[in-house]
C-alpha positions as CSV (number, residue, x, y, z in Angstrom):
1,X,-6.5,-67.7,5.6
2,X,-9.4,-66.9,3.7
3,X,-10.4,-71.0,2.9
4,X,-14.2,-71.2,2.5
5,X,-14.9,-68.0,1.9
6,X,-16.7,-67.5,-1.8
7,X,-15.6,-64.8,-4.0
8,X,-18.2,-62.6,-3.6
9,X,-17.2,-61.9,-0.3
10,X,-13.5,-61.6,-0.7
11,X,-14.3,-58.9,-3.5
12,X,-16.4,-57.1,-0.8
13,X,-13.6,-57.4,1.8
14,X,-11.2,-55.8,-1.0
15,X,-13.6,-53.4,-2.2
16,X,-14.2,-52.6,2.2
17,X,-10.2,-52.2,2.7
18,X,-10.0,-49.7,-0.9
19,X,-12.3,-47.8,0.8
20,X,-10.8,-47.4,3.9
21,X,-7.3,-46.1,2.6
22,X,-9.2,-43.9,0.1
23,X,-10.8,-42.2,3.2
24,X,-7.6,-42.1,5.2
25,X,-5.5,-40.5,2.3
26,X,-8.5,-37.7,1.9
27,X,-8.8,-37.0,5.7
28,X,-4.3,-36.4,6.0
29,X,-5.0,-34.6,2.7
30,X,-7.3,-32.1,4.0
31,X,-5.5,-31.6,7.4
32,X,-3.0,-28.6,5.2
33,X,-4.3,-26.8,2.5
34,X,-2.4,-24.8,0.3
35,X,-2.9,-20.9,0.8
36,X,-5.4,-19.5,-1.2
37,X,-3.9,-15.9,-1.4
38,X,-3.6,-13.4,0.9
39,X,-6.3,-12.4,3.6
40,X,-7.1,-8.8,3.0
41,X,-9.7,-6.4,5.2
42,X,-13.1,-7.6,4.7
43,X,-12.4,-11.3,5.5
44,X,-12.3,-11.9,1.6
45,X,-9.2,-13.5,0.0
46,X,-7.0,-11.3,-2.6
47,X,-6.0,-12.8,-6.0
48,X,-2.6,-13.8,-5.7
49,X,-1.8,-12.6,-9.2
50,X,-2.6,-9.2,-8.5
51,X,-0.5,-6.7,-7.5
52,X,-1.1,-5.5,-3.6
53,X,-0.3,-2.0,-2.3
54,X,1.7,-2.3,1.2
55,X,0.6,-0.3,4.2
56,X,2.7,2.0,5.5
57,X,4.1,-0.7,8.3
58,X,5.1,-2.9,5.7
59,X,6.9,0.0,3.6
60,X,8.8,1.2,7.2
61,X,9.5,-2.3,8.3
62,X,11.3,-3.1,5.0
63,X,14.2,-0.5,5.0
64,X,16.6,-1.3,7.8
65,X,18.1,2.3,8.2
66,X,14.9,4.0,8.2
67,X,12.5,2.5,10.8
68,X,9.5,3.8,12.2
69,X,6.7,1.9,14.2
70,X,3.1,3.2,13.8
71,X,3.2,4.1,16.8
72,X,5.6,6.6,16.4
73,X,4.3,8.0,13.5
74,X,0.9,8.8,15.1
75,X,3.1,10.2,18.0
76,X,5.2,12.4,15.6
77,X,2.1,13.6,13.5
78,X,0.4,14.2,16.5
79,X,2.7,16.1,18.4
80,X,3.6,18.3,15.0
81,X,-0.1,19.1,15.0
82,X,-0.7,20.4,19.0
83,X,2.5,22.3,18.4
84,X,1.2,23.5,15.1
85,X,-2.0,24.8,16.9
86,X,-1.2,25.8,20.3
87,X,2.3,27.9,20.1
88,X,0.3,30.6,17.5
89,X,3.2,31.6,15.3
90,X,5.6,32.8,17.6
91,X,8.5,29.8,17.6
92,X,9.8,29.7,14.1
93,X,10.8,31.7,11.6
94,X,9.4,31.0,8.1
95,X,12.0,31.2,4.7
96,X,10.4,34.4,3.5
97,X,8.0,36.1,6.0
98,X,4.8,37.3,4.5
99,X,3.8,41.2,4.7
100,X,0.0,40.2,5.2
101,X,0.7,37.8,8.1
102,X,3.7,39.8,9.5
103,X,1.6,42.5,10.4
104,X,-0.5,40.4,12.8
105,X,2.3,39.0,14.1
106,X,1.8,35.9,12.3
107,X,3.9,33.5,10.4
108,X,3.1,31.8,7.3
109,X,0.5,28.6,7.3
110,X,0.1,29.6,11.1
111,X,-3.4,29.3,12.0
112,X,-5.3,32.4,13.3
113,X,-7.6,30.1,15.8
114,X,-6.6,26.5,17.6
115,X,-10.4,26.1,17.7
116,X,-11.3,22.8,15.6
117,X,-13.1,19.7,15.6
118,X,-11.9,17.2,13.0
119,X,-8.8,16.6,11.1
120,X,-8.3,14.7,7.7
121,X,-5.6,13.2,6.6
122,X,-3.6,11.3,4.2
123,X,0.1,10.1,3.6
124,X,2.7,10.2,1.1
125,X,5.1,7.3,1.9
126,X,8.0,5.9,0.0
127,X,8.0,2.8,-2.1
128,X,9.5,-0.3,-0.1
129,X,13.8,-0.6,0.3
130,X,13.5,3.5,-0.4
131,X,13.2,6.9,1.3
132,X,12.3,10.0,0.6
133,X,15.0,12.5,0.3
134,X,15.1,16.3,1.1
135,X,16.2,17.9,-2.0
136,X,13.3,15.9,-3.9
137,X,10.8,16.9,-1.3
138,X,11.7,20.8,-1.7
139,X,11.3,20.7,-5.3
140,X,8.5,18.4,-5.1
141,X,6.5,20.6,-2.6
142,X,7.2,23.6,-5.0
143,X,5.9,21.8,-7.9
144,X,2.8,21.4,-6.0
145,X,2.0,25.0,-5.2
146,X,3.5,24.3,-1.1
147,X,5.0,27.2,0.8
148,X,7.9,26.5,3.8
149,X,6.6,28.4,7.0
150,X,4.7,28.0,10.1
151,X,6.2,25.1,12.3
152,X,9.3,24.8,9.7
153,X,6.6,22.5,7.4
154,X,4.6,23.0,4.3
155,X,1.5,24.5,4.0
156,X,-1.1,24.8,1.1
157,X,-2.5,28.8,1.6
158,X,-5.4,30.5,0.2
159,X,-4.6,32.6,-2.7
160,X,-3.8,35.9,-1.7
161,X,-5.1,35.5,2.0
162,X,-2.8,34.0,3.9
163,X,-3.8,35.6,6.8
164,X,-6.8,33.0,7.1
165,X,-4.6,30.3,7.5
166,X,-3.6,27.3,5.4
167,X,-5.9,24.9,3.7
168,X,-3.7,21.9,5.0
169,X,-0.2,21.0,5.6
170,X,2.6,19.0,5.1
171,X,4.5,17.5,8.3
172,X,7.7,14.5,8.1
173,X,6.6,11.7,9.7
174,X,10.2,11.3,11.4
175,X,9.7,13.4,14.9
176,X,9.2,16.4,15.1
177,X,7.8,16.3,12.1
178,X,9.1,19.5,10.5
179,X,11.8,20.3,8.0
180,X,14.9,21.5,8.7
181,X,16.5,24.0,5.7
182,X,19.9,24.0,6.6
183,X,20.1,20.1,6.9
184,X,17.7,19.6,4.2
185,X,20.1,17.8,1.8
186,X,20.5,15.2,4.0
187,X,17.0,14.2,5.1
188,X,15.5,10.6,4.3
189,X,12.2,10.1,5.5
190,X,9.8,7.0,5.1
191,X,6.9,9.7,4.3
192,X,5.0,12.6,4.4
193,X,1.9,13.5,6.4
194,X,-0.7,15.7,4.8
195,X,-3.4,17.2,7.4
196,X,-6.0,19.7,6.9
197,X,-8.2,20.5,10.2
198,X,-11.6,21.8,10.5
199,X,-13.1,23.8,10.3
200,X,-10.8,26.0,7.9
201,X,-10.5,28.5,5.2
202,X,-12.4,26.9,2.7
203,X,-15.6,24.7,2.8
204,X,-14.9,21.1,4.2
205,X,-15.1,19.4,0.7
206,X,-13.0,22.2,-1.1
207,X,-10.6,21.9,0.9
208,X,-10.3,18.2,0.4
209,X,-10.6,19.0,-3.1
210,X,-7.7,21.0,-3.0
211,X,-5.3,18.2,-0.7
212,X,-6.3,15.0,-2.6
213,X,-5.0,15.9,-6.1
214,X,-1.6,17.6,-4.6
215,X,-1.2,14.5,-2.1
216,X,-1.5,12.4,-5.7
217,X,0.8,14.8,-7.6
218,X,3.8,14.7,-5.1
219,X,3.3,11.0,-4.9
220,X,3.8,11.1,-8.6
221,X,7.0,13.6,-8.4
222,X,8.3,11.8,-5.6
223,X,7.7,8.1,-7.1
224,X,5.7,7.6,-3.6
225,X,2.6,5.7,-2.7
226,X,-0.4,7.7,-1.9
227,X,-2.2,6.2,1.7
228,X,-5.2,6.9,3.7
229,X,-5.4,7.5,7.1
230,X,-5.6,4.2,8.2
231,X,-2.1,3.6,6.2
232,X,-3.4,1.3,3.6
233,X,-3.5,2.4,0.0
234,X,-5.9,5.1,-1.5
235,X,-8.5,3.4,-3.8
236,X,-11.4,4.9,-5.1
237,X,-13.9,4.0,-2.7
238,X,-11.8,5.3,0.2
239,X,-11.7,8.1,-1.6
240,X,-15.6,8.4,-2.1
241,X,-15.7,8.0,1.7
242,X,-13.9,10.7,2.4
243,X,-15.8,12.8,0.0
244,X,-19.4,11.8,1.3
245,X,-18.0,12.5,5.2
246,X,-16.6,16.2,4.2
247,X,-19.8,17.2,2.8
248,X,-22.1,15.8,5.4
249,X,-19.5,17.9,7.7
250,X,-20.7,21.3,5.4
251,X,-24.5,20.3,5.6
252,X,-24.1,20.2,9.6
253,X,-22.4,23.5,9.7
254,X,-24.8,25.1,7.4
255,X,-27.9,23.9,9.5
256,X,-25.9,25.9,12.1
257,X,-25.9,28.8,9.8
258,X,-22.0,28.7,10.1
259,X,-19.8,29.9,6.9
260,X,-16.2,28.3,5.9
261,X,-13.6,30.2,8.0
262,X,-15.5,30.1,11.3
């Protein structure tokens, strides 16, 4: 077949056809790559050896008797939080009525005006295959300085003014969203939502200085993972965010000539 043909050429010819499988096996080889780690907000691939915080759909998806789209937790939050601000006290009765807020008719952690124009907010969610129980949220909320009232939730109050209403508060993200004493024992939840509206109380950024170390310390009681509001773990920077937003929320109510509580 290859009669009269000199070397030279056949060792071009093999050298030709080496080439051509060499090409063939690189183009079949680049068709699949192997993963290169997990895509993560920002377009930028996560180390695979380090360890990633689930969102809050990955935590509810994973427990099969405790199920809750996000959906319905932004239902159940929100629907707390209209109730919590439009029915003014009147529908519930707290576990030990105050004296300061009884006389105006009031409840504890009800707020005196439904007037507000931004709400912050973060969430306390149980650790994959687990829940939240009741008994460890009572004790848990206690712990943290959290009184039971308005609405049948938590609430953080100003020290010796409850009358102003509370610096944030503390729903279950199962609907309604409140918690019910007499059935407490039995209560699983995938989380906690904790929700401070403004304007309040307190300045903008102490009162997020007051909800971000007690969302941290009943994540640490409860063995919980601490998430913003977008449901994704709490870093640092997310954290810084929320700082630098809060006070550029005082600095526009003080060119207003507007003080905390208004």
């Amino acid at each position: 077949m290859f009669e009269g043909i000199s070397d030279t050429a056949l060792l071009r010819i093999g050298i030709a056809i080496a080439a051509l499988i060499l090409m063939a096996v690189i183009f079949f080889s680049s068709r699949k790559k192997p993963e290169q780690g997990k895509r993560v907000p920002g377009g930028k691939p996560s180390d695979p050896d380090r360890r990633q915080e689930p969102t809050l759909r990955e935590i509810l998806e994973s427990d099969a008797d405790i199920h809750l789209g996000d959906g319905e937790v932004a239902q159940a939050e929100f629907d707390l939080l209209e109730a919590s601000l439009a029915d003014g006290g009147a529908t519930r009765t707290p576990a030990t009525p105050d004296p300061a807020t009884q006389n105006r008719g009031m409840q504890i952690g009800a707020r005196p005006s439904a007037d507000f124009d931004k709400i912050v907010s973060l969430y306390v969610a149980a650790r994959a295959g687990h829940a939240l129980t009741g008994p460890d949220l009572v004790v848990a909320a206690e712990k943290a300085g959290l009184i039971y009232g308005h609405m049948s939730i938590f609430h953080r109050m100003v020290d010796k003014h409850p009358e102003q209403g509370p610096i944030f508060s503390v729903a279950n993200l199962i609907k309604p969203g409140s918690f019910d004493l007499r059935t407490i024992k039995d209560l699983k939840t995938p989380g906690i939502s904790f929700f401070m509206t403004l304007p309040g109380p307190l300045s903008a950024l102490d009162a997020w200085d007051t909800l971000l170390p007690t969302a941290q310390r009943m994540a640490e009681l409860l063995d919980a993972v601490l998430l913003d509001e977008e449901r994704n773990a709490l870093g640092r920077q997310r954290i810084a965010n929320i700082r630098d937003d809060v006070r550029a929320y005082d600095r526009a109510r003080e060119k207003l000539n507007i003080k905390p509580g208004r």
